[in-house]
N, C-alpha and C positions, 0 to 999 in steps of 0.2 A: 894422461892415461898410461897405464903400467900392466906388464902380463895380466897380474892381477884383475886390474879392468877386463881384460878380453876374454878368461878364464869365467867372470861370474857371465856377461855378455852372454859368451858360449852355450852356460848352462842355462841360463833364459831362454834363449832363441831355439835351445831341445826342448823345452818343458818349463814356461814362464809360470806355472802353477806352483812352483820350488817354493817353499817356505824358506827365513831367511838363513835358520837355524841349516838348513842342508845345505845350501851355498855354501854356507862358513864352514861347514864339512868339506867341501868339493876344493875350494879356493882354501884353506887352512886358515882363516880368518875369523875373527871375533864375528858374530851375528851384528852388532853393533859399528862393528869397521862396515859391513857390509853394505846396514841400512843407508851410514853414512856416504859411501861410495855408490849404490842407486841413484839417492838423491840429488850430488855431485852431479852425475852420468844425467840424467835427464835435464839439470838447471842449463848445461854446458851443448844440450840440444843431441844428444850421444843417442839414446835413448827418446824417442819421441813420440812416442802414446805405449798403450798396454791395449791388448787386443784380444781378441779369438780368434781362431784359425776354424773356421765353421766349416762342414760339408755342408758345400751347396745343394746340392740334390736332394740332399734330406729336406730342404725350403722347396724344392719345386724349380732349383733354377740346372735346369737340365743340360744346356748349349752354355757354353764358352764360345766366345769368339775373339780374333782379335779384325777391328776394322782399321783400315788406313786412311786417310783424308788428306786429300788434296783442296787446298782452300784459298782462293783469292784475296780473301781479306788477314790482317794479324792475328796473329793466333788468340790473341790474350780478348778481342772482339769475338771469337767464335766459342772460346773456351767458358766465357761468360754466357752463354749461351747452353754449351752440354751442360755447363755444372747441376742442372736443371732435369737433367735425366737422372733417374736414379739406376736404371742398368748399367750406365758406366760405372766399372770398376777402378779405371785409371786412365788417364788422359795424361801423353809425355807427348813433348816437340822434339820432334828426332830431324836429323840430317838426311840426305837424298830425296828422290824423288817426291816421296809423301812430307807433310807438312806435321802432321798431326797421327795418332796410333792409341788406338784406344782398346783397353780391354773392356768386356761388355758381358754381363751374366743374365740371359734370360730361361723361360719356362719351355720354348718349346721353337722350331726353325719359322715357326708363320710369325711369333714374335717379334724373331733375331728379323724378318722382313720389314715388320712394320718399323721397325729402330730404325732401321737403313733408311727406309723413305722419310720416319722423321728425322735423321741429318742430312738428307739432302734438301730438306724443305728448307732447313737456316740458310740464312744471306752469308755470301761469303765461302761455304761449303759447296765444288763445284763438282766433285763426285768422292765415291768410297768405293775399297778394295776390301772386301772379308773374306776372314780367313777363319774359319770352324775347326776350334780343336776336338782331337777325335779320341788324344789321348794325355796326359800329363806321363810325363817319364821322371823328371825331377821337379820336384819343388820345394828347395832348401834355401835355408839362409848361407851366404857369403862367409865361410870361417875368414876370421882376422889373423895374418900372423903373428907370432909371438914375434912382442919391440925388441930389436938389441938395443945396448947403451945409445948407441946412434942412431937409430930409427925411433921417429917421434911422429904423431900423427900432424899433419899439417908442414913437419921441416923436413926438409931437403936434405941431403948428406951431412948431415947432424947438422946445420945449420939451423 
C-alpha cells in the first residue's frame, strides 16, 4: 500500500458511490491505475465487501442497543448460536468482565426485551448487560495516515 492507496481508500469510505473516473481525479491517477489498484486492495483483503450505509429507522428498526454477555461456555459455541438472530448487528470478543458485546437493531424496546430473553435462553449464555443508545455522536471510518518511506502497513520501524 502507498499514499496513493489510502487516498482512493479515503475517498471511498466518504462516498463509495465515486465512479472510477473521479477517483483518478481525486488521487491524480489514470482511471485504469485505479481499477487496477481496487482490485489489488480487495484480493489483499484491504478492502472487504462493498456496502450501504442504510438509515435504519427508515426500515423500522428504531432501538440500537449494545448488549454484553457474560457466558460460561466458549465463545465460538455461543457465537454459533447468535449467528442465527438476525438483529445482531455485530458480535466481538472483547476483554474484561463481559465475554462477548453485541450490537443489536431492533423495531421497538418490547423487542430489544424479547432478544434479551432469547440470549439468555442459549446454553452457555449466563446473563446480559444492555445498553440502549439514545444517541450516535460519530459515526466515521478510522482515517489512515499518510506511509513515510519507513512506515509500511504490517512492518515495524521499516523493518
Amino acid at each position: 500500500m502507498d499514499n496513493n492507496d489510502i487516498r482512493i481508500l479515503e475517498a471511498l469510505q466518504e462516498d463509495a458511490s465515486r465512479k472510477l473516473e473521479d477517483l483518478a481525479r481525486i488521487v491524480h491517477l489514470a482511471p485504469s491505475s485505479i481499477h487496477d489498484r481496487l482490485r489489488r486492495l480487495q484480493q489483499e483483503g484491504v478492502i472487504r465487501r462493498w456496502t450501504v450505509d442504510v438509515e435504519y429507522s427508515a426500515l423500522g428498526l428504531n432501538v440500537e442497543a449494545f448488549i454484553g454477555i457474560n457466558a460460561s461456555s466458549p465463545c465460538s459455541e455461543v457465537v454459533r448460536q447468535l449467528a442465527a438472530i438476525p438483529a445482531i448487528e455485530t458480535c466481538h470478543s472483547v476483554a474484561g468482565t463481559l465475554s462477548l458485546l453485541l450490537q443489536v437493531r431492533v423495531a421497538n424496546p418490547s423487542d430489544l426485551m424479547t432478544l434479551t430473553e432469547t440470549l439468555r435462553a442459549i446454553p452457555g449464555i449466563e446473563s446480559t448487560e444492555t445498553t440502549i443508545v439514545l444517541k450516535t455522536h460519530l459515526d466515521r471510518p478510522v482515517k489512515s495516515p499518510p506511509l513515510t518511506s519507513t512506515s509500511k502497513p504490517g512492518r515495524r520501524n521499516g523493518k
